[in-house]
N, C-alpha and C positions, 0 to 999 in steps of 0.2 A: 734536100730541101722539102719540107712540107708545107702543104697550101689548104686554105677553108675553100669554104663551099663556093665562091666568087671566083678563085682562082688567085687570089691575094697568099704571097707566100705570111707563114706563122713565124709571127716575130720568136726570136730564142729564149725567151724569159717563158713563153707557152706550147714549146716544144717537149717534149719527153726526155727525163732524165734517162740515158741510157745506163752509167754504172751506179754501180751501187755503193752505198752512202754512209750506211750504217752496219758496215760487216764486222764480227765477232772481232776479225783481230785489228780492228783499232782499238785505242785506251778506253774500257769501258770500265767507267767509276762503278757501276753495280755491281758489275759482275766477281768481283773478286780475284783478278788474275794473281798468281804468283809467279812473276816472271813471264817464263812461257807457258805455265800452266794452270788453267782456269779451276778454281777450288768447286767443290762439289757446295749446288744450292738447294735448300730442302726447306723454304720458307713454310710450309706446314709444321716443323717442327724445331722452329728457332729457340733456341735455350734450351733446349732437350737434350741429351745422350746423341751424338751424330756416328758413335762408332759402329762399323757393322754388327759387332758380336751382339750391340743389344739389340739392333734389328731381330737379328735371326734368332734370339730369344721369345720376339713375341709371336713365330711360328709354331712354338712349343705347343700354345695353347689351343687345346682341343677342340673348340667352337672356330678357329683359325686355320686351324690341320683338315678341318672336315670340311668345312665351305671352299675352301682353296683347293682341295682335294677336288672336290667336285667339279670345279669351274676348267682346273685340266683336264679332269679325264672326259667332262663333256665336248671339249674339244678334238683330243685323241681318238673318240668316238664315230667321229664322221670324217666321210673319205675325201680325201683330197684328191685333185685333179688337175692334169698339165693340158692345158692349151695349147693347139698351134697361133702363132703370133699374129695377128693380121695388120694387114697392111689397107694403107687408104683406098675407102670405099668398102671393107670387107676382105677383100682375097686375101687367099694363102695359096703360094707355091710348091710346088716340092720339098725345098730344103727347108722352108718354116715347119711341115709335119714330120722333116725328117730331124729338126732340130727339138722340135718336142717332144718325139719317140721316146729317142736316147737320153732325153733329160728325164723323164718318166721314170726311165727302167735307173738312171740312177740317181734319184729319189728313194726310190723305193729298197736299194740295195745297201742304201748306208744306215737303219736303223731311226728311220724318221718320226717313229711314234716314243721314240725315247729322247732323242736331241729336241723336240716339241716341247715336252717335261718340261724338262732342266731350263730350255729358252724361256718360258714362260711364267720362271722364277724372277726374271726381268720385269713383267708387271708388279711385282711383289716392291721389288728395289726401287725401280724407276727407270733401268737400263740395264742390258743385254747383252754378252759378247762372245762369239765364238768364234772359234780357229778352222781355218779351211785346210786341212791336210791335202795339199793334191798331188797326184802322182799322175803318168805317162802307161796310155794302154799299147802304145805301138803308134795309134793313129788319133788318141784325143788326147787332150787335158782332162783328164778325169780328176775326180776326189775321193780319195780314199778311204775316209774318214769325218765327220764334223765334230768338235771337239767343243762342247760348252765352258768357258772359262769365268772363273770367280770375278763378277765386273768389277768390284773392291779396288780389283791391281790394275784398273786403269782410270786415264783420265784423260783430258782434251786442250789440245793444245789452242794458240791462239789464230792459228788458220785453221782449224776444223779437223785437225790431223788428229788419229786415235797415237798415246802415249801409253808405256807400259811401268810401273812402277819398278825397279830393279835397286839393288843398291848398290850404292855409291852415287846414284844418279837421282837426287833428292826432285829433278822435276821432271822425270820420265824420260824414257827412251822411245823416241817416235818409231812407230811400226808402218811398214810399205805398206802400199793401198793396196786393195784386189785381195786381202789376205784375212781379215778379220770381217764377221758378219753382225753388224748391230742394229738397235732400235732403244727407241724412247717410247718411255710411256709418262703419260701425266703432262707432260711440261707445257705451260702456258703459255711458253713461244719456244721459236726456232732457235733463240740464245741458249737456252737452256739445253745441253746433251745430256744430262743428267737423268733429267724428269723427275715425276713425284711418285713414287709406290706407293702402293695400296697400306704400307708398313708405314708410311705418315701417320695416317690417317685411324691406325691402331690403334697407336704409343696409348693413348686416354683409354679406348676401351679394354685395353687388356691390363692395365696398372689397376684402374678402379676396380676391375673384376678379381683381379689378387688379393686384394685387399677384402675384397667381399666375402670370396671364400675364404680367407682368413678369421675374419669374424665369425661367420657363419658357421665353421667350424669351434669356435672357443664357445658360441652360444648350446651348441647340440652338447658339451661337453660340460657344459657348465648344471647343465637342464638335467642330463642323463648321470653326472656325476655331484650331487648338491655341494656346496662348499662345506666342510664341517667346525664348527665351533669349540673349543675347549674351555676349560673355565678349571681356574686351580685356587688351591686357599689361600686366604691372605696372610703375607709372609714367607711364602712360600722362596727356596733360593732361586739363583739363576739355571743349574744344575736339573731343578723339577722343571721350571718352564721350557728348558731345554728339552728334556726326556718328554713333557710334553707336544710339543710344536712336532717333533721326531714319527711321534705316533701318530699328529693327524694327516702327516704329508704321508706317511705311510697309510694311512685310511684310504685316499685317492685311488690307492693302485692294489690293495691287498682286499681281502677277504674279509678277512676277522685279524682283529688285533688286539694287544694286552692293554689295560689300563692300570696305574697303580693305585691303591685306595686311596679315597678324598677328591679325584679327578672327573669329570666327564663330560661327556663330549655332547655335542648337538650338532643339527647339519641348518645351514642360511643358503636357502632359493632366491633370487632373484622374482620378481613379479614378472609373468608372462602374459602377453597380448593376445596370446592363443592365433600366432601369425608368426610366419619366421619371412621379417620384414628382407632380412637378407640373400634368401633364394630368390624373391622374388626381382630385387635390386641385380641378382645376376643374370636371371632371366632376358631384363632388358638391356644389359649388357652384352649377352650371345645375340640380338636380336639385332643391337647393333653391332655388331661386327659381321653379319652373315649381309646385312644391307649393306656394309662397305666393300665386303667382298662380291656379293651377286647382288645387288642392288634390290635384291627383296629377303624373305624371311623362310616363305612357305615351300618350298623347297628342302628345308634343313629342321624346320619344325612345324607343329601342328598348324596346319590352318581352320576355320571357321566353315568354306562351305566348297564345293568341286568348283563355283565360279572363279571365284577368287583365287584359288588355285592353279588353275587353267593361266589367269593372268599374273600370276607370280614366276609362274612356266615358260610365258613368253617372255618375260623379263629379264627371267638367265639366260636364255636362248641369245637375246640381243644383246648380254653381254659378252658372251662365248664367239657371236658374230664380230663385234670388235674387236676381241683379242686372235681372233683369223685375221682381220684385214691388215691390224695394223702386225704381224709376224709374215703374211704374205705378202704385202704391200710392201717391207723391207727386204723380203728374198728375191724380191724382182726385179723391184729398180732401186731400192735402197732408199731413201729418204731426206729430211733437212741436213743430216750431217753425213750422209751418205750418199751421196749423188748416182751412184750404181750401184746395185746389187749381184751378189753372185749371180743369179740365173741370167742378166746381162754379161754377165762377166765368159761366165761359160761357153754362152754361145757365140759372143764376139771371138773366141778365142779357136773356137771347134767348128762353124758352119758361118763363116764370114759372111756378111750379106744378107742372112734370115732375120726376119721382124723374131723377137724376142718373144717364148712364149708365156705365158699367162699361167701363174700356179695361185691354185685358191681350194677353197672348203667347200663342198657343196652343202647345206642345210637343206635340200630338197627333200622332203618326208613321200614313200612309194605310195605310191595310187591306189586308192580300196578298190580293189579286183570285183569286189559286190557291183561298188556304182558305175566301173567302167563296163561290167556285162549288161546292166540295166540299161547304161544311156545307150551301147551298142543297138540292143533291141531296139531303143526309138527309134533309131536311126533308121536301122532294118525295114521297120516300120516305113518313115520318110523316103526310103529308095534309095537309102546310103549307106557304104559299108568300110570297115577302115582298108586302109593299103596294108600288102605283106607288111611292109617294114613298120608301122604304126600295131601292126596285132605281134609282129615279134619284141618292140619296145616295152610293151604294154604284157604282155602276156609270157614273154620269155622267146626264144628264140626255139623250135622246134618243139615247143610244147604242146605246140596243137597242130592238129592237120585238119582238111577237111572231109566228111563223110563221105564215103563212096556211093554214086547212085547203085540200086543193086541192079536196074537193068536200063539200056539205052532203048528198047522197040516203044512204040508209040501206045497210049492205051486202046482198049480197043474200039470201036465207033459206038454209040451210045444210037439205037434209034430211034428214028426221030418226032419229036415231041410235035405237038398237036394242039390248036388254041393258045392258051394262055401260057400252059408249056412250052410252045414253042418258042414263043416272044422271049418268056424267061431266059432257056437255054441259050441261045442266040445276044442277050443280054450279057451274059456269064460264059459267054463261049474264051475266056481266058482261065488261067490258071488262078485258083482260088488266094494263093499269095502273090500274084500276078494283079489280081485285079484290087486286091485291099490296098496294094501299094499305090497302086494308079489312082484311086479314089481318093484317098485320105494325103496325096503327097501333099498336095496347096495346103490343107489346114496346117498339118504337121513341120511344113517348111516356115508355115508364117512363124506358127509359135515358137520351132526351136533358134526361129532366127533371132526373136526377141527377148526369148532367154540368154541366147549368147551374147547379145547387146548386152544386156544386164550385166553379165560375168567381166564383161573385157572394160566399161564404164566404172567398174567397181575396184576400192584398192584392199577391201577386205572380205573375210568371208562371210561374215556377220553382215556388211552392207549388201553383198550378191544374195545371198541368202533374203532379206526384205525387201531389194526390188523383185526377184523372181516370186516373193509370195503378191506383190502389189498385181503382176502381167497375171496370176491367175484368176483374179476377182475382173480383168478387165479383158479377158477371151469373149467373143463376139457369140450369140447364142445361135447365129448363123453356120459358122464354123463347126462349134459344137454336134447342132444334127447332122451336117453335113458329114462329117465323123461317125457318127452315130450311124447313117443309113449303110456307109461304107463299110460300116463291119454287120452291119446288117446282113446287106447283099453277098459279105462277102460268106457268110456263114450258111448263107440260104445256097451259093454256091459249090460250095464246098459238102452240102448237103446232097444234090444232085449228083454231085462228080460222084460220089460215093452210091448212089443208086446204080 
């Protein structure tokens, strides 16, 4: 029983519907069932060719092969990484990093930058399917193999079950769970196991562009080869116009050719716009198709300036981040028609009890070694220095060490100054980077503190970038000298030590 905020129970009509109401395998008029199984929906290209062969026809084409090219290998490009699983509030126990160990090492064993490929042909279609080969190591369920399969030969039954095409069995043979790995891509709801490929979305630009360089071609041939005209006398039989007609299809393709007396020939051009309206017509045809496939242009052709550029860059970038999420988001827990994924599967099977670990892409770009030696120096500066483990992150792991002092004994006593020297040395009686740090730490802590405000308030680089130029038009002129006398002093000292 549930109650409002009085304590008055909630009458039933304003309580929560617990089940569900509208699931695929009730009779759903849209969707098209055959029986037990749900027809494939491609509402992008309704009246169109739905068989796969002319899908995979409009791969052929070269502005299609090269952008789609690109969209996986920039994926295959960055490294993937397993998670240990956490559990509420954060923690992980033993068996969660010992359950993402072994899933790591076998990821990495089965061939993962090539089954990536092939899975990713699934964005192209609209859906994905692969077979999980598993075999027995002694003490796991391991997987032997992952096996990309033609999704063609499958389809979806009316409880969400993957079916395999076979024959004799005109509405599939349902396949056991825990055994096939899938995803959608496109689909505008969860009814849909299908989804829409980017191969929808083609059909128009790659047919009109056939067409274009069809044209395109008959123009360049028509231009570089003029029509030729012949002209016979009158009266002439059928015989002469024949032996005619004969010699000027032969002009097209030959050199020099014979004419019989009384005959001759002429050539008929076409009037030219001094523009071949049809490369250009293709042009924006590749331009649309490289937008359907990476959502921009300059990437695959010329762009206008490095700004534009830059943000054409980011825009493949975030689509290549989608097509991670949603191939990792399915390897994990598996999805709308998937409810677990292998890597749950795995680990329920092999380390009972471990939080489930976390496999994804990292898009992290490394750290210019320039500015992290720069910002070190302020630091240094400020009285701060990174931790081992922050200078082996950052730097590599053994790649630095620290300098050896070359002697421990004390310098030796300096004597002693007199008047104004005295006050001095006594003044500076610390070590000259001893006392710059001392001096300058306040200024250098205020500022670096409100640059790092700046950085962690900001969601991009561009934004950090223009509040940190705004904190240095509004440094205190206080501050400033106080800096100022600090390297002063400290240089006057450092002057003396050396006397």
């Amino acid at each position: 029983m549930l109650y409002d905020a009085k304590g008055n129970p909630i009458k039933r009509d304003a309580a929560p519907v617990m089940q569900e109401l509208a699931a695929q395998s009730r009779d759903d008029l849209t969707l098209g069932f055959v029986d037990e199984v749900l027809r494939v929906q491609n509402h992008q290209t309704a009246g169109l060719p739905q068989d796969r062969p002319t899908l995979a026809a409009l791969a052929k084409d070269w502005q299609v092969q090269a952008t789609f090219q690109q969209r996986r290998a920039a994926l295959k490009s960055r490294p993937w990484v397993v998670d240990a699983g956490k559990r509420k509030g954060g923690s992980t126990r033993k068996i969660d990093r010992m359950a993402a160990d072994w899933l790591n090492e076998l990821i990495g064993s089965v061939g993962w930058d090539a089954i990536i490929d092939k899975m990713l042909w699934g964005v192209y279609y609209g859906y994905g399917v692969a077979e999980l080969m598993y075999a027995r190591d002694g003490k796991h369920v391991t997987v032997d193999r992952i096996t990309v399969r033609d999704s063609n030969r499958f389809r979806w039954g009316r409880g969400g079950e993957l079916r395999l095409v076979v024959p004799g069995k005109p509405h599939g043979e349902a396949m056991p769970a825990r055994k096939f790995w899938t995803f959608t891509h496109g689909a505008e709801t969860d009814d849909d196991p299908y989804g829409t490929g980017l191969s929808s979305f083609l059909y128009w630009p790659v047919q009109f562009k056939r067409q274009g360089v069809r044209a395109s071609v008959i123009y360049l041939e028509r231009f570089a080869h003029p029509t030729p005209i012949g002209t016979y006398q009158p009266g002439a039989d059928k015989s002469e116009v024949q032996k005619l007609l004969q010699s000027l299809v032969a002009l097209t393709t030959s050199g020099a050719i014979a004419l019989p007396e009384g005959m001759s020939v002429d050539k008929f051009e076409g009037t030219r716009s001094g523009q071949d309206a049809y490369g250009s017509f293709n042009d924006r045809m590749d331009a649309a198709i490289a937008k359907i496939v990476l959502s921009q242009t300059m990437t695959t052709d010329d762009g206008s300036s490095m700004s534009q550029a830059n943000v054409h860059m980011d825009v493949a970038e975030w689509v290549v981040k989608g097509d991670a999420d949603l191939l990792c988001g399915s390897f994990n827990d598996g999805g709308s028609h998937l409810p677990e994924g292998p890597l749950e599967w795995l680990t329920q099977w092999n380390f009972p009890g471990a939080a489930v670990p976390s496999f994804w892409y990292s898009f992290d770009e490394p750290e210019d070694l320039t500015q992290a030696s720069e910002r070190d120096k302020n630091l240094q500066v400020a009285g701060w220095r990174r931790t081992q483990q922050s200078m082996d992150d950052t730097y590599g792991e053994g790649a630095y060490e620290p300098i050896a002092t070359p002697s421990n004994e004390p310098p030796p006593k300096s004597p002693p100054a007199t008047g104004d020297g005295a006050e001095l040395a006594e003044a500076n009686a610390l070590a000259p980077k001893q006392r710059i740090r001392q001096d300058a730490a306040p200024t250098m802590s205020r500022w670096i503190g409100a640059v790092r405000e700046a950085v962690a308030s900001s969601s991009t680089f561009g934004e950090a970038i223009a509040r940190i130029e705004e904190i240095g038009g509004q440094f205190d002129a206080d501050g400033m000298e106080s800096l100022a006398s600090a390297f002063e002093d400290a240089t006057l000292a450092r002057e003396l030590a050396g006397r």
